[in-house]
TIDREN-136127 format. One record per residue (C-alpha): residue number from 0; residue in three letters; chain; x, y, z. Coordinates in pm, 1 decimal. Layout:
residues N
+-----+---------+--------+----------+----------+----------+
! num ! residuo ! cadena !        x !        y !        z !
+-----+---------+--------+----------+----------+----------+
! NUM !     ALA !      A !        X !        Y !        Z !
...
+-----+---------+--------+----------+----------+----------+
//
This chain:
residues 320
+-----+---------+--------+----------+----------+----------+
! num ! residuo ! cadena !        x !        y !        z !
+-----+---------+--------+----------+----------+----------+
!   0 !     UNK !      A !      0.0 !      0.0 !      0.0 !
!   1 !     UNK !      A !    193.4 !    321.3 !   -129.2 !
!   2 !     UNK !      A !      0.9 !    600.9 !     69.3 !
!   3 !     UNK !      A !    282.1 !    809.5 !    -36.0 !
!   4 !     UNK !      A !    214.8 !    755.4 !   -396.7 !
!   5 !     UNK !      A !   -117.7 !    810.4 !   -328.8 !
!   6 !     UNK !      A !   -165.2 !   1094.6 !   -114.6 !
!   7 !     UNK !      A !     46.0 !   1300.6 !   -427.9 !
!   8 !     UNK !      A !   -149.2 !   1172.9 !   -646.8 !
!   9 !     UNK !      A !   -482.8 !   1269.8 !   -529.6 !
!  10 !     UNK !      A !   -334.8 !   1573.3 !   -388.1 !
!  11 !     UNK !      A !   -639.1 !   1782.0 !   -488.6 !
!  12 !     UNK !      A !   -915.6 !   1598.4 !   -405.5 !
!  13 !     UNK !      A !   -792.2 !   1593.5 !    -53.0 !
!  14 !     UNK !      A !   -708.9 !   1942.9 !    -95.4 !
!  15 !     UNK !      A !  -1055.4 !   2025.7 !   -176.5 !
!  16 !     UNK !      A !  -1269.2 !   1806.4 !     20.4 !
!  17 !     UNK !      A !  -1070.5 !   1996.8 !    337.3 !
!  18 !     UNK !      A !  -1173.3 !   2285.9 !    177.1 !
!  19 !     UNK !      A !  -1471.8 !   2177.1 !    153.8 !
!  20 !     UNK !      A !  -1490.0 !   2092.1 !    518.4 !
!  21 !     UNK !      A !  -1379.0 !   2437.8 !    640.5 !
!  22 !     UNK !      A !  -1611.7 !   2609.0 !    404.3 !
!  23 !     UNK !      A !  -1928.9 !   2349.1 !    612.9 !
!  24 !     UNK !      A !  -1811.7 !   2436.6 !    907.3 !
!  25 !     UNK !      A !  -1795.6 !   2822.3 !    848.2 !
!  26 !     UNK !      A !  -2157.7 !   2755.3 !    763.8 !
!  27 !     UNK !      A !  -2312.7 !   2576.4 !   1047.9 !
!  28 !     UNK !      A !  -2266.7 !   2233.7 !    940.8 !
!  29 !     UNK !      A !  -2025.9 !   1979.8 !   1143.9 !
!  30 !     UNK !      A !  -2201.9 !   1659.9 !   1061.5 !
!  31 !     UNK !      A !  -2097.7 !   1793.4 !    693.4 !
!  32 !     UNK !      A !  -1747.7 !   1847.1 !    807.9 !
!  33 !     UNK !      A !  -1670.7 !   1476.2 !    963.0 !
!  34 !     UNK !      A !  -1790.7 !   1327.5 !    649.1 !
!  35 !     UNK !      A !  -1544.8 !   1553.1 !    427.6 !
!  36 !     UNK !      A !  -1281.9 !   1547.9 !    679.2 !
!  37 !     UNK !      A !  -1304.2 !   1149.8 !    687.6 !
!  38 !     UNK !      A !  -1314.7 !   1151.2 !    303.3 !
!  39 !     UNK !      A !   -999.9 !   1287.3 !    270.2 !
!  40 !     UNK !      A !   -820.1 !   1134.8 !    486.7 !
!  41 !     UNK !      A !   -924.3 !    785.6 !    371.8 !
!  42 !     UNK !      A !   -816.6 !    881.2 !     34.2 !
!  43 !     UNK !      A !   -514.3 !    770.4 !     13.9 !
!  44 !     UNK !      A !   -604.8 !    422.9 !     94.7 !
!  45 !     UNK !      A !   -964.4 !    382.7 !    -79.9 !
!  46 !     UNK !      A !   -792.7 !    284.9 !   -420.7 !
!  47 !     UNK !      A !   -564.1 !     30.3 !   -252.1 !
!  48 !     UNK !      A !   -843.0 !   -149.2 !      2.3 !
!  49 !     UNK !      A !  -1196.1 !    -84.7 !    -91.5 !
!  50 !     UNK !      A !  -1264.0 !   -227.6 !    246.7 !
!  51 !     UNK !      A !  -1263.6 !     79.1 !    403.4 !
!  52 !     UNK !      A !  -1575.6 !    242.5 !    234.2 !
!  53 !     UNK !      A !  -1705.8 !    -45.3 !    441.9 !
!  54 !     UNK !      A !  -1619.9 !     61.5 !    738.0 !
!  55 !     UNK !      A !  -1652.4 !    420.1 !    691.7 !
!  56 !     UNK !      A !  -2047.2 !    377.3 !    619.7 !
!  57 !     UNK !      A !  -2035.4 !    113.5 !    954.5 !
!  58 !     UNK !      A !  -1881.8 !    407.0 !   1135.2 !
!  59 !     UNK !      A !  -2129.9 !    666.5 !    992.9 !
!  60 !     UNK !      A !  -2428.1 !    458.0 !   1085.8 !
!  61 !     UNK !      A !  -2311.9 !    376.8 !   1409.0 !
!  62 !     UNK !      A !  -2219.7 !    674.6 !   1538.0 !
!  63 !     UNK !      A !  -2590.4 !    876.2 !   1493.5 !
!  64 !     UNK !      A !  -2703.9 !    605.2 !   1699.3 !
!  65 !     UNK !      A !  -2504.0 !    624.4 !   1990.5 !
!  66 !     UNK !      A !  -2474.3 !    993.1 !   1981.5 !
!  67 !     UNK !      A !  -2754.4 !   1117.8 !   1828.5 !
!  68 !     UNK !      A !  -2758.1 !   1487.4 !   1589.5 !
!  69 !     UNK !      A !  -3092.9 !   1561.5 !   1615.3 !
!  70 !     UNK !      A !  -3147.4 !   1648.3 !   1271.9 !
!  71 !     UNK !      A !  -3447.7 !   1807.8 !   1202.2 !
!  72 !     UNK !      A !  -3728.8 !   1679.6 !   1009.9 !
!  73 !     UNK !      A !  -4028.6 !   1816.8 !    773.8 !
!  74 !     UNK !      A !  -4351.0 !   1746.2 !    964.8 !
!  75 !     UNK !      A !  -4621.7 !   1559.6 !    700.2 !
!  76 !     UNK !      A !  -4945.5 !   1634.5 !    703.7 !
!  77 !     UNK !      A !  -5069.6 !   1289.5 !    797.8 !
!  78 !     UNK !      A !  -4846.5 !   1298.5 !   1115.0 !
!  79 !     UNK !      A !  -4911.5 !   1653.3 !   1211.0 !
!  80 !     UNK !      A !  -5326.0 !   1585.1 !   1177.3 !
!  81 !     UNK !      A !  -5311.9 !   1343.3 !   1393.1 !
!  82 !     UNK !      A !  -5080.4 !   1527.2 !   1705.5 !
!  83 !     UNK !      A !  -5344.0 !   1800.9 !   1641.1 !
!  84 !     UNK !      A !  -5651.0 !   1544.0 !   1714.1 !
!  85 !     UNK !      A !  -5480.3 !   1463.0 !   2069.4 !
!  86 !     UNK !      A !  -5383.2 !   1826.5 !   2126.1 !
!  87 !     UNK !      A !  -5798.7 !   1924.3 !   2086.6 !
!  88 !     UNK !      A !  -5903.4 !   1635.0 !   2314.5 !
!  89 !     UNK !      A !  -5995.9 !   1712.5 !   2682.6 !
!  90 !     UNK !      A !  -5823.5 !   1597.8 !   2925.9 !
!  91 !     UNK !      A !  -5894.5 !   1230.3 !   3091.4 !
!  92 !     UNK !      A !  -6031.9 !   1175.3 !   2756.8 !
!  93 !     UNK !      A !  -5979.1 !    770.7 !   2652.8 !
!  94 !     UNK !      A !  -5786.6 !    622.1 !   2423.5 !
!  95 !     UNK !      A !  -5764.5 !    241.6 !   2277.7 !
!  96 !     UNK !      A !  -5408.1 !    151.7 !   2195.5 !
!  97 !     UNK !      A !  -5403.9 !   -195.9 !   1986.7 !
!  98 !     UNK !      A !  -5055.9 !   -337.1 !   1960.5 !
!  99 !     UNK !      A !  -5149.6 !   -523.7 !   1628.7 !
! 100 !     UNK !      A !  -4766.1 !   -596.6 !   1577.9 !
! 101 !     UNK !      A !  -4465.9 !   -827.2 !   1707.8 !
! 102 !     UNK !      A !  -4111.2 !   -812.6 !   1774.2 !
! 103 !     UNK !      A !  -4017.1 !   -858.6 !   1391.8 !
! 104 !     UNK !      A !  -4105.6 !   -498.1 !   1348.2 !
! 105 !     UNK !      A !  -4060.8 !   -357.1 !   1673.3 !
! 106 !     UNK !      A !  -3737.1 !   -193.7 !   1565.9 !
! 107 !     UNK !      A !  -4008.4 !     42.1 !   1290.7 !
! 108 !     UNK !      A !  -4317.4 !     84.7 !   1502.0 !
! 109 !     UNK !      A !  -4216.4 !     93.7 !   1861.7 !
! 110 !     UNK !      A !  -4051.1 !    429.0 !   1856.9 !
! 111 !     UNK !      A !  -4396.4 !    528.4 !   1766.1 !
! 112 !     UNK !      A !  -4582.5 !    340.5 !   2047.4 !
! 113 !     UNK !      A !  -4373.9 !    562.1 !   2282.0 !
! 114 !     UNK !      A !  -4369.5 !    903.9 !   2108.9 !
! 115 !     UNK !      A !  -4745.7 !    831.8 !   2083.9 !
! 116 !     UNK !      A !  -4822.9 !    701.7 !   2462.8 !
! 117 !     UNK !      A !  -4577.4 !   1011.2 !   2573.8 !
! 118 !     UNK !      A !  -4799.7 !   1251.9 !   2409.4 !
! 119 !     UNK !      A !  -5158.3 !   1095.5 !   2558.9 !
! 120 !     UNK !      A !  -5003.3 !   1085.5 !   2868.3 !
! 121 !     UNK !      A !  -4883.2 !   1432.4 !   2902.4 !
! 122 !     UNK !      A !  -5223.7 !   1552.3 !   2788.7 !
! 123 !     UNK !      A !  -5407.0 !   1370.5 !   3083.7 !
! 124 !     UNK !      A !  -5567.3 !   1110.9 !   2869.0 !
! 125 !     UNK !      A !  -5684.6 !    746.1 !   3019.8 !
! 126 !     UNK !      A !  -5515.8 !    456.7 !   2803.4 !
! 127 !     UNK !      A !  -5710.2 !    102.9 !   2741.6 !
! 128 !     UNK !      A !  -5438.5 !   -124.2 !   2582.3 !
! 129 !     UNK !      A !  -5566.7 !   -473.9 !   2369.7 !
! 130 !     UNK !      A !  -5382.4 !   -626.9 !   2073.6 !
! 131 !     UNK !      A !  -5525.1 !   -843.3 !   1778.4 !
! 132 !     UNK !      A !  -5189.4 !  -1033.2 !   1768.9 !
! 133 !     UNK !      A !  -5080.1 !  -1256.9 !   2015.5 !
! 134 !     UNK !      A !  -4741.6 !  -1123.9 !   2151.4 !
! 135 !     UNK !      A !  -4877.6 !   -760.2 !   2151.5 !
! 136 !     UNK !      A !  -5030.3 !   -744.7 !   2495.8 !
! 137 !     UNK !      A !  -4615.7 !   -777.6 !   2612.3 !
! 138 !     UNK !      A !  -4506.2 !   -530.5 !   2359.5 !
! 139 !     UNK !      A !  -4827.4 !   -301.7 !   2532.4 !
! 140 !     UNK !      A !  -4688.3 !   -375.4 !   2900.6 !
! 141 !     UNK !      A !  -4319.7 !   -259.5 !   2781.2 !
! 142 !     UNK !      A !  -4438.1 !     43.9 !   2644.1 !
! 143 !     UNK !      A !  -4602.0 !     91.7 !   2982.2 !
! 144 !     UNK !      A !  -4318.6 !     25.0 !   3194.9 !
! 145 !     UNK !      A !  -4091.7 !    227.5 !   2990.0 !
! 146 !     UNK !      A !  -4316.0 !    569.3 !   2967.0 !
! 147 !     UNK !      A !  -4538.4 !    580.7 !   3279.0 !
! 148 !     UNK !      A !  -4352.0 !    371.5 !   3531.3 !
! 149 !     UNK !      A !  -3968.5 !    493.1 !   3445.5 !
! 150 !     UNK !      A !  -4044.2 !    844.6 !   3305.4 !
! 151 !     UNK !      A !  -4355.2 !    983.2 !   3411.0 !
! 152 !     UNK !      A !  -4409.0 !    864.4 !   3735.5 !
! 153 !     UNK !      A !  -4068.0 !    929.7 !   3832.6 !
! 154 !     UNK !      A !  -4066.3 !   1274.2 !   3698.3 !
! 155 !     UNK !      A !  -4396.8 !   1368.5 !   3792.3 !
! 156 !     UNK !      A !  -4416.0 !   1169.4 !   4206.6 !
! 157 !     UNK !      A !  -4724.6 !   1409.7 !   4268.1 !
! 158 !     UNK !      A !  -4931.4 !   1357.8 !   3985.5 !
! 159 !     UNK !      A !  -4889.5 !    944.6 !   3863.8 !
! 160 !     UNK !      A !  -5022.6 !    751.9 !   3637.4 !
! 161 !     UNK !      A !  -5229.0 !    472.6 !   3849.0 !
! 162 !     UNK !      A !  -5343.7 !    127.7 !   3681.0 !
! 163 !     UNK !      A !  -5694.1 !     87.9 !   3697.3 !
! 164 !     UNK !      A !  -5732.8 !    487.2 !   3704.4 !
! 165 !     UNK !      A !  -5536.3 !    591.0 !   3445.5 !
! 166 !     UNK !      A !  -5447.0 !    339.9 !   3219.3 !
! 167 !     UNK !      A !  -5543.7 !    -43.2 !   3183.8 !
! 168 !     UNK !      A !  -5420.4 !   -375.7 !   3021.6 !
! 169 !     UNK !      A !  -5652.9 !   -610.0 !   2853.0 !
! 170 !     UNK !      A !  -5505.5 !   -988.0 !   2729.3 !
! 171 !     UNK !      A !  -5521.3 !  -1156.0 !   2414.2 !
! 172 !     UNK !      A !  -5848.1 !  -1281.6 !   2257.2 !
! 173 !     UNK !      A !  -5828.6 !  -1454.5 !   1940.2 !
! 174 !     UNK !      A !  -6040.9 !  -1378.6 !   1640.0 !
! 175 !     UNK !      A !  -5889.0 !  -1095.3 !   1447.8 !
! 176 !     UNK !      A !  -6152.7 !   -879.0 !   1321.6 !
! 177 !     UNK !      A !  -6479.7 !  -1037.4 !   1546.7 !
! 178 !     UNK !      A !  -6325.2 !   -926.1 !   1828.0 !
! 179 !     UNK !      A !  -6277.3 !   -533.1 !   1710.2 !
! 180 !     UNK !      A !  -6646.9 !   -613.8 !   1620.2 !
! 181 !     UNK !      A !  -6763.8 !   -725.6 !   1927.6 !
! 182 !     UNK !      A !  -6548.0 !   -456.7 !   2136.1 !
! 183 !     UNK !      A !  -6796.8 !   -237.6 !   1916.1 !
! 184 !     UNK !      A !  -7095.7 !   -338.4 !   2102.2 !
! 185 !     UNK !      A !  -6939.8 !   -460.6 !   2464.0 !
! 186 !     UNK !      A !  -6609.6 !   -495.9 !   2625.2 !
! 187 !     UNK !      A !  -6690.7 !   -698.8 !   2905.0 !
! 188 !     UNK !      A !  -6848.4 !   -908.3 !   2625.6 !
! 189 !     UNK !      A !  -6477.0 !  -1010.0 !   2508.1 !
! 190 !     UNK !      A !  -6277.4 !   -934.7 !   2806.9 !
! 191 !     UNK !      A !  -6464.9 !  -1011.9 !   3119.4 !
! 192 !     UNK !      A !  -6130.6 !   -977.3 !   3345.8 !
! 193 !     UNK !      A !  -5854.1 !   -769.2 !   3264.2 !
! 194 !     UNK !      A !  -5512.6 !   -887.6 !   3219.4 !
! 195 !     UNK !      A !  -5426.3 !   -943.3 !   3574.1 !
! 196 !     UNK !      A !  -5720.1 !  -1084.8 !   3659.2 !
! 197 !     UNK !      A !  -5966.1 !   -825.8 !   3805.2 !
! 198 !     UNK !      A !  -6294.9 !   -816.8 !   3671.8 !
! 199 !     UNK !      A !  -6349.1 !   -559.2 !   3413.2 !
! 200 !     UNK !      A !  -6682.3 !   -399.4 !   3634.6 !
! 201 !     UNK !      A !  -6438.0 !   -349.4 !   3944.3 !
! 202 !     UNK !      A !  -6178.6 !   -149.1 !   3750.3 !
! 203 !     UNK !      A !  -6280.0 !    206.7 !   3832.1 !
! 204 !     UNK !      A !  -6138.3 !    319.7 !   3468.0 !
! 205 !     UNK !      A !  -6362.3 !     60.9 !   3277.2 !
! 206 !     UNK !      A !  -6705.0 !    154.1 !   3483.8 !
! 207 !     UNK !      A !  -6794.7 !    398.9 !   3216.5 !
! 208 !     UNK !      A !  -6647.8 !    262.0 !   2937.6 !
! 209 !     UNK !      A !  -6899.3 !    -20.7 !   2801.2 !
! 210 !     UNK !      A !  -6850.5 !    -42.2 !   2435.8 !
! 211 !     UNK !      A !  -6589.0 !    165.3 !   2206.1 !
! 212 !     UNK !      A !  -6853.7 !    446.3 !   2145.4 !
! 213 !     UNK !      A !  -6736.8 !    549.3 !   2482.8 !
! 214 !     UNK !      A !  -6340.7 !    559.4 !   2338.6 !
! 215 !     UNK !      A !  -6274.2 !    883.6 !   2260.8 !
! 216 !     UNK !      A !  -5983.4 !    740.6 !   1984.9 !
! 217 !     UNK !      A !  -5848.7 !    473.6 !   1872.1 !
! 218 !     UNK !      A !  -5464.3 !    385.7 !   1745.4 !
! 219 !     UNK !      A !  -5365.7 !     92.8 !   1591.9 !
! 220 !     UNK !      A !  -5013.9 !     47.6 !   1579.8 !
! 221 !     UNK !      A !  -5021.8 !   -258.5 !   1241.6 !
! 222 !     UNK !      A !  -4763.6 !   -467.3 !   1061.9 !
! 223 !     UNK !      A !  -4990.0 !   -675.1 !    863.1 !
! 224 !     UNK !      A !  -5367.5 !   -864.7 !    916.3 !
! 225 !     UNK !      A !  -5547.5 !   -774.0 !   1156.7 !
! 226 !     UNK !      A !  -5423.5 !   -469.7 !   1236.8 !
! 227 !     UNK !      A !  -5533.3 !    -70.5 !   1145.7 !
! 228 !     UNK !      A !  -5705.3 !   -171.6 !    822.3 !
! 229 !     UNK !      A !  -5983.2 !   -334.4 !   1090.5 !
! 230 !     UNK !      A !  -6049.4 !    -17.4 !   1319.1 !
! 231 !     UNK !      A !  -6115.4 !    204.4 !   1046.8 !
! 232 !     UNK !      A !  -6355.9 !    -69.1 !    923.5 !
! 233 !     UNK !      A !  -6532.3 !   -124.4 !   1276.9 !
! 234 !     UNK !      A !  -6420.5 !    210.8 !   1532.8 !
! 235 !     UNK !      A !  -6433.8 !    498.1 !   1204.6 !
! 236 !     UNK !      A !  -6676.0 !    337.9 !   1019.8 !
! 237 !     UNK !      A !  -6921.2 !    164.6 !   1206.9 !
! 238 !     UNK !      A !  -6892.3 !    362.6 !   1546.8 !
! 239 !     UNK !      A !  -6782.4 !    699.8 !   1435.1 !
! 240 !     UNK !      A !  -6478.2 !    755.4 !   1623.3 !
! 241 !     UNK !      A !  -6139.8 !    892.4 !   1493.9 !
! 242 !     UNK !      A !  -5908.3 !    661.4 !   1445.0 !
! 243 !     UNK !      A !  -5521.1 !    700.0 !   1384.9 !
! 244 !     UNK !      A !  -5220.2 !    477.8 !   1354.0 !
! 245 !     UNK !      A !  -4869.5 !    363.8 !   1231.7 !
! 246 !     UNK !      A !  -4767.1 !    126.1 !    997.8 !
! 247 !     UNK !      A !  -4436.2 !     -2.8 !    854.6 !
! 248 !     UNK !      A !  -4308.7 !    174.0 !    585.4 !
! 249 !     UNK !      A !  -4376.0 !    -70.2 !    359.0 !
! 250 !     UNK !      A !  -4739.8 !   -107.5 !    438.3 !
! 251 !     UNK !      A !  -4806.7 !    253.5 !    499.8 !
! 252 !     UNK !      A !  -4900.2 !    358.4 !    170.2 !
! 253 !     UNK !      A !  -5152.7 !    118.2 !    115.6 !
! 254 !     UNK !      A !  -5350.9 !    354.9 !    387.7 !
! 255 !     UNK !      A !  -5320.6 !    674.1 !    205.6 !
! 256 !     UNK !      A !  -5639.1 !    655.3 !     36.1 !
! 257 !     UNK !      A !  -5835.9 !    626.6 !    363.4 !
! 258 !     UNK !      A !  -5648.8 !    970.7 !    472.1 !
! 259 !     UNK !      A !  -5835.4 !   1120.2 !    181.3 !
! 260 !     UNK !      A !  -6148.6 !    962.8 !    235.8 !
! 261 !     UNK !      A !  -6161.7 !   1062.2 !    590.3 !
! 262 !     UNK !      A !  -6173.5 !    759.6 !    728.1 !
! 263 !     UNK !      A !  -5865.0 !    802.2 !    930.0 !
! 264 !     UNK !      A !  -5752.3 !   1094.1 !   1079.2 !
! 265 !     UNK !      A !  -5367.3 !   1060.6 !   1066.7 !
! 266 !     UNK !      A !  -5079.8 !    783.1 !   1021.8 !
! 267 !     UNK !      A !  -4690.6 !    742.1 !   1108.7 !
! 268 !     UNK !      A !  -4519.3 !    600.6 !    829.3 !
! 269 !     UNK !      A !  -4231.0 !    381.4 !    935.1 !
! 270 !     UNK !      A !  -3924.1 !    526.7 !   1091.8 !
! 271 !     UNK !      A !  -3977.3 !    885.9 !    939.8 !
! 272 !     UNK !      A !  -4362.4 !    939.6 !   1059.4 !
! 273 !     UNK !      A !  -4233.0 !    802.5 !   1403.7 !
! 274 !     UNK !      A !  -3925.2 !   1067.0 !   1423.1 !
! 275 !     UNK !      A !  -4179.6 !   1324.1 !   1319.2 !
! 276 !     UNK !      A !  -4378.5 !   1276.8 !   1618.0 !
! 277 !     UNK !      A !  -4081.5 !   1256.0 !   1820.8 !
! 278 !     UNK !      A !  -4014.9 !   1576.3 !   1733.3 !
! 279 !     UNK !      A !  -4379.3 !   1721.1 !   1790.8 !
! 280 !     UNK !      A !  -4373.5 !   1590.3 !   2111.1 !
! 281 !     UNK !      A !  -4041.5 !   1733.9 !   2170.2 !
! 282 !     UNK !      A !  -3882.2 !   1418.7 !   2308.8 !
! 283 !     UNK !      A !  -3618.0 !   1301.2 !   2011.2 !
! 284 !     UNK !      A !  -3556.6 !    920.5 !   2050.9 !
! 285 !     UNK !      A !  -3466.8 !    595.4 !   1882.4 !
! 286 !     UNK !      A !  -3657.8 !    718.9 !   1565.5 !
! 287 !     UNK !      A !  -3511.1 !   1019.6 !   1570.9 !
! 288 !     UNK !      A !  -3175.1 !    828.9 !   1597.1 !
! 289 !     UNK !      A !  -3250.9 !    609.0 !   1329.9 !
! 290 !     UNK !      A !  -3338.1 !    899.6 !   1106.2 !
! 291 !     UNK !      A !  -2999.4 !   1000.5 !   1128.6 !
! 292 !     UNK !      A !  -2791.0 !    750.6 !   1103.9 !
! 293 !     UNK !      A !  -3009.3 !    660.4 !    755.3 !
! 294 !     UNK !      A !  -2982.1 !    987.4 !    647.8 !
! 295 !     UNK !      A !  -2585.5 !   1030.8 !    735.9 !
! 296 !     UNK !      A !  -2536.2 !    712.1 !    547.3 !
! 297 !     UNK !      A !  -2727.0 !    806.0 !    232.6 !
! 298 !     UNK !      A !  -2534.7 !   1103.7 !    218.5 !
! 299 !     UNK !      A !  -2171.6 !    949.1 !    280.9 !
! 300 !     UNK !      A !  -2272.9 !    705.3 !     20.0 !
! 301 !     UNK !      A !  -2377.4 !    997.1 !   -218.5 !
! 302 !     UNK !      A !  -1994.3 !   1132.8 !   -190.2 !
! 303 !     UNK !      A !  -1834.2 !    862.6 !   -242.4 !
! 304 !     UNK !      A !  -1998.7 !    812.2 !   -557.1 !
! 305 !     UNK !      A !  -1895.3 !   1115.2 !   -656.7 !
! 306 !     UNK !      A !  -1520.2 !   1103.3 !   -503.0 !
! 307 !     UNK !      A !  -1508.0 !    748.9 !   -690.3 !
! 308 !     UNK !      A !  -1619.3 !    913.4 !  -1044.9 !
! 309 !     UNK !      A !  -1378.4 !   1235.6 !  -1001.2 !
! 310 !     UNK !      A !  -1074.5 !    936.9 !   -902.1 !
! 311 !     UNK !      A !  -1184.5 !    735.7 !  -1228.6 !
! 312 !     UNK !      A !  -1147.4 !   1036.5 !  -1429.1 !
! 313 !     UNK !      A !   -812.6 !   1162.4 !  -1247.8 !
! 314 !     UNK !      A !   -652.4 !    846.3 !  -1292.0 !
! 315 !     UNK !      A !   -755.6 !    853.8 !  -1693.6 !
! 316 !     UNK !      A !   -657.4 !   1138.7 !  -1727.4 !
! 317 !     UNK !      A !   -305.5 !   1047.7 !  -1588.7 !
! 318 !     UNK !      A !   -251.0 !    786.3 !  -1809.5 !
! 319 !     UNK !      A !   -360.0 !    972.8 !  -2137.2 !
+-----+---------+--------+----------+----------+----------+
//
C-alpha cells in the first residue's frame, strides 16, 4: 500500500474536500465536516483497500445512533393531523391503543408506540391497551413500563399515572376482526377480566367505558392482518370515532387513500412518521436516531460516488 504515492497523487481531491470541510463548518454544518474530513483522509487508501468504504459507512451509521444529531425533520401532514386530534381532546379523555404488531417490526413501530403514549399521557388522557396479535399485549406492558412507570411517574411523584385509574391492560383474545367487532358493542363481552385478573366492572377506569362508542380514539399500531385496516372498518366506520395509527413503511401507503377519504384521521409512516412525532412531542428518541444515522449514510454514500467518479477520471486522465 503506497500512501505516499497516493496521497500526491490525489493531492487535490484531498485538498478540496478539506476545503470543503472548512467552508461546512464556516456555515453551520459539522455533521458535513466529519464526512469531508473522513473523506480525505481515507483517500489515500480507498484505491488500494476498498474495504474501508465499508467501514466508513459502519462508522457513519453507528455513530448517529449512539450519539444522536438531532437532525431536524419536515412534519407531514398525515403525522401533524393526527398530534393536532390529541392536542384538541380534553383531558382524561380515553384512548384504545391496539398493539397489532410483534417483535419482527418492533425496531419500525415501537418508537412510535412511545412518542405516541408520551404525548396521551402528558395531555391527561386514560389509556385502554388490547392487541389483535398474540405477543402484543407484552409489547403493550413494555411500552407501559418504559413511559409511565420509568419516566412519568418518576418525573412527575405528585401527579402518577395509576393502573386501573389511568391506564389499563386487557389480554389476548383470538379472532382478528370479530373481536374489534364485538369490542364495538361490549367490552366486558370479550374481556370479562382484565389482564391481571380483576374483573373488568371493578376497575374504576372501565365503569364507564362499556362499548368503544365510549373511546374517545383509537390507534392501531399494524404490521400486517389484523391490524389498522380493521379499526377504520369497525371504530371509524361503524362507530364513528377517529381513528389513527402507524404502519411499517412498507405497508403505509396502502392507507393513504383512507387519509383522503376521511376515514382516518392521521398515520406514522415507518421510521420517518415516528421521528416526526418525536419531534412534535419534543422528546427526540430511537426514531429520531434512526433517522440520522439513515440519512448520514445516504449522504456518505452519495460522496463517495462522486469522489469514486472524479478518481476514475483523475486516474484517466493520468494515463492519457
Amino acid at each position: 500500500m503506497d500512501i505516499k504515492r497516493n496521497i500526491s497523487r490525489y493531492s487535490r481531491l484531498i485538498v478540496a474536500m478539506l476545503v470543503a470541510a472548512a467552508v461546512l463548518g464556516a456555515l453551520g454544518a459539522p455533521t458535513l465536516v466529519w464526512i469531508c474530513v473522513a473523506v480525505a483522509g481515507v483517500v489515500p487508501v480507498l484505491i488500494p483497500d476498498r474495504r474501508m468504504i465499508f467501514l466508513l459507512i459502519a462508522v457513519f451509521v453507528v455513530l448517529p445512533l449512539l450519539f444522536p444529531m438531532k437532525l431536524e425533520t419536515d412534519i407531514t401532514p398525515e403525522v401533524q393531523n393526527m398530534y393536532d386530534r390529541i392536542e384538541e381532546l380534553e383531558s382524561g379523555s380515553v384512548i384504545l391503543m391496539s398493539f397489532d404488531f410483534d417483535p419482527a417490526t418492533r425496531p419500525e413501530l415501537y418508537p412510535a408506540t412511545l412518542a405516541f403514549m408520551r404525548h396521551c399521557v402528558r395531555k391527561g388522557h386514560r389509556i385502554v391497551t388490547m392487541a389483535l396479535w398474540p405477543l402484543g399485549v407484552s409489547l403493550a406492558e413494555e411500552a407501559v413500563r418504559d413511559v409511565i412507570m420509568d419516566e412519568w411517574n418518576v418525573e412527575n411523584p405528585d401527579d402518577p399515572y395509576i393502573y386501573g385509574r389511568d391506564y389499563v391492560h386487557l389480554p389476548y383474545m383470538a379472532g382478528g376482526v370479530v373481536v374489534a367487532n364485538q369490542v364495538a358493542a361490549s367490552f366486558e363481552q370479550v374481556y370479562p377480566r382484565d389482564l391481571r385478573g380483576t374483573p373488568l366492572r371493578d376497575i374504576p377506569m372501565m365503569r364507564g367505558i362499556t362499548n368503544l362508542g365510549n373511546i374517545d380514539f383509537t390507534f392501531g399500531l399494524s404490521s400486517g392482518d389484523p391490524g389498522l385496516r380493521e379499526w377504520i372498518m369497525v371504530a371509524s366506520d361503524r362507530v364513528g370515532i377517529d381513528v389513527g395509527g402507524a404502519a411499517t413503511a412498507v405497508s403505509a401507503p396502502e392507507f393513504y387513500p383512507y387519509l383522503q377519504a376521511g376515514q382516518l384521521v392521521g398515520l406514522m409512516g415507518g421510521l420517518k412518521g415516528a421521528s416526526e412525532y418525536e419531534a412534535l412531542v419534543g422528546v427526540p428518541d430511537t426514531a429520531t436516531a434512526g433517522m440520522d444515522a439513515q440519512s448520514l449514510a445516504h449522504l456518505a454514500i452519495i460522496i463517495f460516488i462522486i469522489v469514486g467518479n472524479v478518481m476514475f477520471f483523475m486516474d484517466r486522465r493520468g494515463k492519457a
